[in-house]
C-alpha positions in Angstrom: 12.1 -24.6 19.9 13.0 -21.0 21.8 14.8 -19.1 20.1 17.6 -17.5 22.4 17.5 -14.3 20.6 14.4 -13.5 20.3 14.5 -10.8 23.4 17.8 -9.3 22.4 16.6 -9.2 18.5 12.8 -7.3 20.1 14.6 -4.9 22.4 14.9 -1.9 21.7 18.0 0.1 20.2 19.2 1.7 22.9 19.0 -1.2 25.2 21.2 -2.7 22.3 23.7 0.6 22.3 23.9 0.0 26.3 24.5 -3.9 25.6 27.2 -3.1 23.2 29.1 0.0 25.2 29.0 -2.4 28.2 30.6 -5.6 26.4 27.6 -7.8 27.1 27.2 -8.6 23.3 29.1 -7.5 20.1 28.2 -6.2 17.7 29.3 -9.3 15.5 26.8 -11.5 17.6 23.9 -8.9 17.6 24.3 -8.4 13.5 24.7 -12.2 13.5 21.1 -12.7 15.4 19.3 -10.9 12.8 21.0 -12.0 9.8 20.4 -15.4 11.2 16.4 -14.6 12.0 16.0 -13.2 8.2 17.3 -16.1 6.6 14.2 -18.1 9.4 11.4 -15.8 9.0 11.7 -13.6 6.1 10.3 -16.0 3.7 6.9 -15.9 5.4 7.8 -12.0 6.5 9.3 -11.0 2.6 10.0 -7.7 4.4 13.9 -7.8 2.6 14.1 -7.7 -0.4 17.6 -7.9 -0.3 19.9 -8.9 2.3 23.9 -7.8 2.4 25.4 -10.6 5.0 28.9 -10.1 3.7 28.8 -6.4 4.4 26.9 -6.0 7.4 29.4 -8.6 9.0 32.1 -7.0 7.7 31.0 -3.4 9.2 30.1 -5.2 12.7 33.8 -6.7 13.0 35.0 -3.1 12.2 32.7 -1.8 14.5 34.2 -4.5 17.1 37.4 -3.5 16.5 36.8 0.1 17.2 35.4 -0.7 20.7 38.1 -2.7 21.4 40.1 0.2 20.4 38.1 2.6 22.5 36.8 4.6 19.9 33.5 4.2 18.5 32.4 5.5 15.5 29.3 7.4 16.4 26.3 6.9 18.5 24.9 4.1 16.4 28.2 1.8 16.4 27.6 -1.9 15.7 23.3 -1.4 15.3 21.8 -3.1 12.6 19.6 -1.4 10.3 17.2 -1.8 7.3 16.8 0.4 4.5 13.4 1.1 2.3 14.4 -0.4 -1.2 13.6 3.5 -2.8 16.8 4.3 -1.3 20.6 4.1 -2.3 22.5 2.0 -0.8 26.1 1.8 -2.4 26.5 -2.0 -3.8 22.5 -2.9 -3.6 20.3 -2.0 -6.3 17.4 0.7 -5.6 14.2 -0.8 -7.1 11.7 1.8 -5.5 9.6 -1.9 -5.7 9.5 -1.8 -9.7 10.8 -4.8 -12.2 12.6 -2.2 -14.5 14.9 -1.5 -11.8 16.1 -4.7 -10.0 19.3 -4.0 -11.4 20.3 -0.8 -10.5 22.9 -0.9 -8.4 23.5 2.5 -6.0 27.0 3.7 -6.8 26.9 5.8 -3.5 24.5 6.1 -0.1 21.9 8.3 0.2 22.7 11.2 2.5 20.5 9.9 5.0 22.0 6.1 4.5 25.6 7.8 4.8 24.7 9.7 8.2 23.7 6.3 9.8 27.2 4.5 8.3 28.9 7.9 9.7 27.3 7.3 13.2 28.2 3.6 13.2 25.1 1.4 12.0 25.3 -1.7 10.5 23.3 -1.9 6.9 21.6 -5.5 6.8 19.7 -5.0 3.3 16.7 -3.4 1.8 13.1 -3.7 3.1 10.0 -3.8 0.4 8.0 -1.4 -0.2 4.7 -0.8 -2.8 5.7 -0.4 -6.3 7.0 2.7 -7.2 6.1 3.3 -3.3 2.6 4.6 -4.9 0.2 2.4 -2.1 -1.0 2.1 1.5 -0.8 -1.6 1.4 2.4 -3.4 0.9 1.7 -4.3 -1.8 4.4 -5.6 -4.7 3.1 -8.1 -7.7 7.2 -8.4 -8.3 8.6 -8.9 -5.0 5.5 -10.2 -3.0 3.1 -8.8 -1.1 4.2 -8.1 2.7 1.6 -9.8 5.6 1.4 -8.2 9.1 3.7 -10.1 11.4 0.8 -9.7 14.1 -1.8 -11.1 12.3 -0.5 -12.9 9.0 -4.5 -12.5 7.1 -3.9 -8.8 7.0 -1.8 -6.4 5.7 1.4 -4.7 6.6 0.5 -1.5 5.1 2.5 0.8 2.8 4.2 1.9 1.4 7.0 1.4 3.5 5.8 -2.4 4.4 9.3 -4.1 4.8 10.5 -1.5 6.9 7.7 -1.9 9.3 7.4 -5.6 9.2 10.9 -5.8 9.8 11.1 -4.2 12.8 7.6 -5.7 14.3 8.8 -9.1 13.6 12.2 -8.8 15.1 14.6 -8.5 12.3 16.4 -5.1 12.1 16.8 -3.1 15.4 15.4 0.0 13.4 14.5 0.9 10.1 14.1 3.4 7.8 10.9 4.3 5.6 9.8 7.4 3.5 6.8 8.8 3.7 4.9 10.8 0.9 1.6 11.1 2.5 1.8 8.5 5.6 3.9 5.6 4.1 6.0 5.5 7.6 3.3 6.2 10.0 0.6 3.9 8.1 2.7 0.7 8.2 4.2 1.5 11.8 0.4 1.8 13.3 -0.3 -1.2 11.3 2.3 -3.2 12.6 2.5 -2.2 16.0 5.6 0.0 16.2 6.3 3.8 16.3 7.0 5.5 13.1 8.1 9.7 12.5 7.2 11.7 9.6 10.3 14.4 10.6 9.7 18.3 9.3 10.2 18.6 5.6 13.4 18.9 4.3 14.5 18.4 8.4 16.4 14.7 6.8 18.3 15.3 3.6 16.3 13.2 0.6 19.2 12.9 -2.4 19.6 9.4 -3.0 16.0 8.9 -2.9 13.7 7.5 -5.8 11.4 10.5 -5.5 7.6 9.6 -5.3 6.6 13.7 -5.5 9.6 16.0 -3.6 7.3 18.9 -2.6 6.0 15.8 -0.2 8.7 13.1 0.3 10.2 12.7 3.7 12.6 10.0 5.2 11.4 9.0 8.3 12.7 6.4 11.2 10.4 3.0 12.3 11.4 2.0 15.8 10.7 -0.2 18.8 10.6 2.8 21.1 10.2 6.8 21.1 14.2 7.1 22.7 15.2 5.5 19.6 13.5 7.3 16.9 14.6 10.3 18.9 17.9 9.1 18.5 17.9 8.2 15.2 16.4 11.8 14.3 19.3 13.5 16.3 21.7 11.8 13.7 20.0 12.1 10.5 18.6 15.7 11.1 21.6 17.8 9.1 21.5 19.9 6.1 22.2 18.4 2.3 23.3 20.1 -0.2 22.3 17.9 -3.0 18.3 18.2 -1.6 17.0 21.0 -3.2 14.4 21.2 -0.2 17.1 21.3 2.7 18.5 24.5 3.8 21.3 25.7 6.0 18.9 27.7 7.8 16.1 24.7 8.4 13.0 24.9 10.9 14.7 24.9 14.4 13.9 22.1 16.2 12.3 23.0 19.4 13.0 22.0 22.7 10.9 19.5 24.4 9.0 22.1 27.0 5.5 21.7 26.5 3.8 22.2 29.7 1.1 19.1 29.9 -0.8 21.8 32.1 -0.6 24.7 29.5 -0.6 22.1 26.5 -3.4 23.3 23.8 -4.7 20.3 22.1 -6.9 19.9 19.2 -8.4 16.9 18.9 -10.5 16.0 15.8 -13.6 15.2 16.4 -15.6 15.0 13.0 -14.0 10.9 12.3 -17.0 9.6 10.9 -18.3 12.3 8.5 -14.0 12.0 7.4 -14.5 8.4 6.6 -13.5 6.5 9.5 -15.0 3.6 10.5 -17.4 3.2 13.3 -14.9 1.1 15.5 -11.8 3.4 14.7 -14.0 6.8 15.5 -14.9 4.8 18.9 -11.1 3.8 19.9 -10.4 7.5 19.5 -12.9 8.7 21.6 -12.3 6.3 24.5 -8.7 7.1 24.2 -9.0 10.7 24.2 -11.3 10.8 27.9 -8.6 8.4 29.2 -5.8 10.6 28.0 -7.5 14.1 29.1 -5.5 14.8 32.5 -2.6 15.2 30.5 -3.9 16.5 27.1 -4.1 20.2 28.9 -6.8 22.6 27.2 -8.4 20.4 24.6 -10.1 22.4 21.6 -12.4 20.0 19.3 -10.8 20.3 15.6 -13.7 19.3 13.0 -11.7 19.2 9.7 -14.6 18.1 7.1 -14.4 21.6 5.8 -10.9 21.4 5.4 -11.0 18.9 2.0 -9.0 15.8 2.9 -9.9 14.1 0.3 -9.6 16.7 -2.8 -6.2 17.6 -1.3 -5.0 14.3 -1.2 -6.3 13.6 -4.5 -4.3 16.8 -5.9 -0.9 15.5 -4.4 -1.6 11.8 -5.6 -2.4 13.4 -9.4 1.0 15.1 -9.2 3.3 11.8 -7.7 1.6 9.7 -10.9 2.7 12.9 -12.9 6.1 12.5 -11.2 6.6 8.8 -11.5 5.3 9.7 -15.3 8.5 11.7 -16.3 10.9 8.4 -14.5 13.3 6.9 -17.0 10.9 4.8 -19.3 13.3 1.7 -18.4 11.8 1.9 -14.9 8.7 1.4 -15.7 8.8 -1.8 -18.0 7.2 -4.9 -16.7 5.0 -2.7 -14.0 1.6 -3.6 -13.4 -1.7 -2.6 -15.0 -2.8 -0.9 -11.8 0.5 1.0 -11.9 0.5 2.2 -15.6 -3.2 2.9 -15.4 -2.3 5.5 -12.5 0.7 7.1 -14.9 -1.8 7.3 -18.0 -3.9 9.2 -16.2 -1.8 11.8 -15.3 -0.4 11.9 -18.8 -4.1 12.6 -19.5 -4.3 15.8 -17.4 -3.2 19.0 -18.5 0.3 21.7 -16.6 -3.4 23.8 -15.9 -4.3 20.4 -13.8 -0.7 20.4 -12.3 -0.9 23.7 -11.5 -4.4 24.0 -10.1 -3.3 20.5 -7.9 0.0 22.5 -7.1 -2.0 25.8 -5.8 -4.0 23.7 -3.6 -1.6 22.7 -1.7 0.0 25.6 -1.5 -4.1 26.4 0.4 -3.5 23.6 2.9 0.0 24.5 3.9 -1.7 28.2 4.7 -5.1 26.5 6.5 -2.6 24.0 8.4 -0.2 27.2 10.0 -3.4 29.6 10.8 -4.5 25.9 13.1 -1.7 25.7 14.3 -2.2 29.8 15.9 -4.4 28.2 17.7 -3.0 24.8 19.7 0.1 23.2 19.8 -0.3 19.6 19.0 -3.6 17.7 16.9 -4.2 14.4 18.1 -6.3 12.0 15.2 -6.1 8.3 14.3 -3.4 7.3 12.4 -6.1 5.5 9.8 -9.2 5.6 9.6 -9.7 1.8 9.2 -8.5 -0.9 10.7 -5.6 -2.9 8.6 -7.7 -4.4 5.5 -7.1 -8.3 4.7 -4.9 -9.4 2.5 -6.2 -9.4 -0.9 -8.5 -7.2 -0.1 -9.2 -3.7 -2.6 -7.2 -0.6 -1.1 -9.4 1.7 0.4 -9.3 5.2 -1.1 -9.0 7.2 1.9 -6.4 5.2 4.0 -4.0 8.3 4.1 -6.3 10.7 4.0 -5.7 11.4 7.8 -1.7 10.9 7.5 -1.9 13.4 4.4 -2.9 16.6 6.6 0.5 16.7 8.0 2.4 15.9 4.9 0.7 18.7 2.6 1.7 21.0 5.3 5.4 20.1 5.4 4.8 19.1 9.2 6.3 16.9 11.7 3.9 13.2 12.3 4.2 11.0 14.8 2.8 7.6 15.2 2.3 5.5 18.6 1.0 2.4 18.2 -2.3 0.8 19.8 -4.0 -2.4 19.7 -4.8 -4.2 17.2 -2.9 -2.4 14.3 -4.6 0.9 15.2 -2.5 3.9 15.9 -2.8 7.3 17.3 -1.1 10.3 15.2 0.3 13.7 17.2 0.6 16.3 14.2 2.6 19.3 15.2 3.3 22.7 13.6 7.1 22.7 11.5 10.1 22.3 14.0 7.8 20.4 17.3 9.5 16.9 16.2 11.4 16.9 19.3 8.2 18.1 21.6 6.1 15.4 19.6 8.2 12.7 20.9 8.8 14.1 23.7 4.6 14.5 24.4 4.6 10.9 23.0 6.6 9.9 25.9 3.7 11.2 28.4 1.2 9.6 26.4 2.2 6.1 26.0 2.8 6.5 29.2 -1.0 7.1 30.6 -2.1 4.7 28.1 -0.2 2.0 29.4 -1.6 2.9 33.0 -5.1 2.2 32.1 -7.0 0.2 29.7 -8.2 1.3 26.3 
């Protein structure tokens, strides 16, 4: 049977916002079409793990209302959203994808949930994520684990799998994710949609079930670049209850990179990095089909630069962090799980702060690159999405982890076949990276890959 709302539930947010300021649909109708579509797909999806009807439809008839009225709320008014589960939302409970903590109801929003009611948005529910958001799978041995909508045998990726799935198969307009060391931008190449790792501290984090706060970003999962630049534009705002986030935060730049004058780095080194021979391949045809508008290209070789040990140093100190959670949290949590946390318990504040010092290195090797060219192209992964059931790979953030030691912007376009291509950009470029992303989806949709 069609489905009439497929097309309207798969276009993009803005087409939505345009839909909505013109009267062609309400905001009622459009909330309706995905609330209707979860309870259809989700339980072959299990991207929600919760689902609010009563409230979203209560905050599209107010958003109605205000239309009729004339006076929208903000520049998201009536769009329906989904929210990672490690985030409050008031009246759900925040699980961060553990047993110990399906019961903890949110008393208030996160800042970043309460910028997106402020603007307008409609909250459908929460989205599933790994547990304790500690994976690059989707994977959940409580709530399920979360299949790619293109290609149910393989997975969703992680750790913000819900958040991805749900906007690849049609069931939130946008979405949003956190990211500790690629848990947006992994999922979103996975699935087939565009995710952004903003500039640390750029989106306030209070609210959030912290994975490792030196690292932990909130970052938007969309259908198109306009909208993730929109949703940054509403998010991006100081908080004061995030340590991290300053009054004075990086500026974001102006979108005025010259293509002509663009200096690119492109990594070249895939293979001795651990990526696959198909993924290193994708790259390379990409990169000679993207050339005319990649400017001065300068080859980047980053096996010198210790992906690996430096991701292994920020993974030691998240299980140290999710070590020190509330020991309520943490009942009923798998093997895999408390294995993780007993190691860290293992290591000694000399281990924490030799792990801490060395990423203090790879924030100083990332800015003296970054001297050099303006944006680093790479693969998002270096694998292609594993199968479900499959073991996780160790390195599947390595390449997503450069840009989050570094407290750097990340950007994620997606390519066939759940592969993506990442645009890394020095602190502040978030706005040029999308931007650039623009021109590059652009030339790769006028020629084959």
């Amino acid at each position: 049977m069609t489905d009439p709302t497929h097309a309207l539930r798969h276009s993009s947010l803005c087409r939505q916002l345009s839909l909505l300021a013109r009267g062609e649909i309400s905001a009622v109708a459009l909330t309706d079409a995905y609330l209707a579509a979860i309870e259809q797909h989700d339980g072959r999806c299990r991207a929600f793990v919760a689902v609010d009807a009563d409230g979203a439809r209560a905050a599209a008839r107010a958003s109605d209302q205000r239309r009729r009225n004339g006076q929208p709320l903000g520049r998201l008014d009536g769009i329906p959203l989904a929210i990672v589960d490690n985030l409050d939302v008031a009246g759900l409970p925040t699980s961060a994808g553990l047993p110990g903590r399906r019961q903890r109801v949110a008393e208030q929003d996160a800042s970043a949930v309460a910028r997106l009611r402020g603007a307008g948005a409609v909250i459908l529910g929460k989205t599933s994520l790994d547990e304790a958001a500690l994976g690059t799978l989707g994977a959940n041995p409580t709530f399920g684990d979360v299949p790619n909508p293109n290609d149910p045998a393989r997975v969703a990726g992680g750790a913000s799998a819900g958040s991805a799935a749900a906007v690849a198969a049609g069931l939130a307009a946008a979405t949003l994710g956190t990211d500790t060391m690629g848990s947006v931008r992994i999922p979103a190449a996975f699935c087939g949609v565009y995710g952004l790792r903003p500039t640390l501290g750029e989106i306030g984090t209070s609210g959030l079930w912290p994975g490792l706060p030196r690292l932990d970003a909130i970052g938007p999962i969309a259908r198109s670049l306009d909208d993730l630049t929109v949703l940054l534009q509403v998010l991006d705002a100081f908080d004061p209850a995030d340590p991290r986030s300053r009054r004075r935060r990086v500026p974001l730049a102006l979108p005025d990179w010259e293509p002509g004058a663009l200096r690119s780095g492109v990594v070249t080194d895939l293979l001795e990095l651990g990526a696959s021979g198909e993924v290193a391949d994708r790259f390379s045809v990409l990169v000679e089909q993207l050339a005319p508008v990649l400017g001065r290209r300068e080859s980047i070789t980053l096996a010198g630069y210790g992906l690996a040990r430096h991701r292994r140093a920020a993974l030691l100190m998240m299980e140290a962090g999710i070590a020190t959670a509330d020991p309520a949290d943490l009942v009923g949590a798998s093997p895999r799980l408390h294995a993780m946390i007993d190691f860290a318990r293992g290591r000694s504040a000399v281990d924490y702060a030799r792990a801490d010092r060395m990423l203090d290195a790879a924030v100083i090797a990332t800015r003296r690159l970054f001297e050099r060219i303006d944006v680093m192209l790479l693969p998002t992964a270096p694998l292609a999405p594993p199968r479900l059931g499959e073991p996780e790979p160790a390195n599947l953030a390595d390449f997503t982890a450069f840009a989050s030691l570094a407290g750097c912007p990340a950007l994620s376009l997606p390519l066939a076949d759940g592969h993506g291509l990442q645009l890394v950009g020095p602190p502040g470029s978030d706005l040029r990276l999308l931007e650039l992303g623009q021109v590059l989806a652009a030339q790769i949709d006028a020629g084959p890959l």
